[in-house]
C-alpha positions, 0 to 999 in steps of 0.5 A, a space after each residue: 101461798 101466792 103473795 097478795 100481788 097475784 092472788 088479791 083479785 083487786 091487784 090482780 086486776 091491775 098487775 099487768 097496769 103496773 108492770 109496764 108492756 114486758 119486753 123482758 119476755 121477748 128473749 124467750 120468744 127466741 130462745 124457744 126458736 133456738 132450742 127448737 121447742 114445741 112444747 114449753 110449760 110456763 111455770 109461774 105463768 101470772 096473768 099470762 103475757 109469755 103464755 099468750 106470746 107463745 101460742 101466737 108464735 104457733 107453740 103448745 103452751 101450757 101455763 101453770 101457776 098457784 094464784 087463782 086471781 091471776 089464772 082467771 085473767 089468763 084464761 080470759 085472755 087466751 083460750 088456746 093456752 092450757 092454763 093449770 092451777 099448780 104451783 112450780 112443785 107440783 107441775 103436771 107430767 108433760 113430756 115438755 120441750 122447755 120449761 121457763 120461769 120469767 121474772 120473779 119466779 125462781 126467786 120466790 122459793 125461799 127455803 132450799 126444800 122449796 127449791 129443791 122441790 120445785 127443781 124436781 117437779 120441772 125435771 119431771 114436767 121435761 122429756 129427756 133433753 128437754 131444758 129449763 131456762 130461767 131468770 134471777 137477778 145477781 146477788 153481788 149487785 145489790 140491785 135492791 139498794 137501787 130499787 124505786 120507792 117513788 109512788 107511781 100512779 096509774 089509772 088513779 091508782 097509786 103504787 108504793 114500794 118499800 123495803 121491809 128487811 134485807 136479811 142476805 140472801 132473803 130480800 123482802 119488800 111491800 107493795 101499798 095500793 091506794 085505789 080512787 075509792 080510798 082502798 089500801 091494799 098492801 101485797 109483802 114478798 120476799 126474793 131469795 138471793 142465789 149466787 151461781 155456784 149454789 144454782 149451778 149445784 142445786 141443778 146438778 142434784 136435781 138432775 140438770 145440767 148447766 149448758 149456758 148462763 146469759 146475760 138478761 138483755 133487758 137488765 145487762 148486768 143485773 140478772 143471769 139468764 140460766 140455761 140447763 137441760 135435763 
């Protein structure tokens, strides 16, 4: 079940607010470009900023993600994106290029079943050769320990993050919305951790192999940026 986050259309509504103009999303533009894909499926797509970035670059695009609130946005925004309702483990059969999972997305499957099941789906989802290129921050950093709990405010909306449990490798947090007409909104999530070698093996049982491992441009030194093909 989608956090509250993506699916509450009140937060919905204001995610992209809050998440700042995303230049996190420009490596993809060029990673496409490099592997020379035509057809890429953005699994765990949100409101839809990769997706519509894509198809401005000329590329089929699907996007495909299990929060309704948020895919209503999307389709609003672009109608030549194919936006699917679907989690990362049940993608549609796509012969795709490239599969991406930006920003928090490979980190929400917190169970290894999950990840495996979701490993599965996007090998699936790819023609042969095809390639997953995802995000997830580096455990030994200990990034959480950094993370903001300021409140933020935007647009009379303010923002509150704290931390709810650090229980390596499961991090967990809380989002409180507090809105101009007094409405408290709160969205709880929780990230999973991976070092490389357990990504490096789940990939290889799933059917993967790992090509590259990046550095995320944006966040030098706190992500990894992997790269595997089917």
């Amino acid at each position: 079940m989608p956090d509250a986050i993506f699916d509450d259309p009140r937060l919905a509504a204001i995610y992209d607010l809050f998440d700042g103009d995303r230049r996190d999303l420009d490596p993809y533009l060029g990673i496409a470009a490099e592997l020379g894909a035509r057809r890429v499926l953005d699994a765990g797509c949100g409101t839809g900023n990769l997706g519509v970035r894509l198809a401005d670059a000329g590329l089929t695009v699907m996007g495909a993600d299990p929060a309704p609130a948020s895919l209503g946005i999307a389709r609003a925004r672009d109608e030549r994106v194919r936006w699917v309702c679907a989690d990362a483990a049940h993608l549609p059969r796509w012969e795709a290029d490239l599969v991406t999972m930006t920003g928090n997305v490979a980190q929400v499957f917190v169970r290894d079943e999950e990840w495996a099941a979701t490993l599965a789906s996007i090998h699936r989802a790819l023609r042969p050769g095809g390639w997953l290129v995802f995000e997830t921050r580096r455990p030994e950093v200990r990034d959480w320990e950094n993370w903001s709990t300021e409140p933020d405010t935007r647009d009379g909306i303010v923002q509150r993050m704290e931390l709810t449990e650090v229980a390596l490798p499961l991090v967990s947090f809380r989002f409180t919305y507090r809105f101009a007409d007094g409405a408290v909104v709160t969205s709880d999530s929780t990230l999973r951790f991976r070092t490389l070698d357990e990504l490096e093996r789940s990939l290889r049982a799933a059917g993967f192999t790992v090509r590259d491992v990046r550095d995320a441009p944006d966040r030098p030194g706190l992500e990894w940026v992997v790269m595997a093909q089917r």
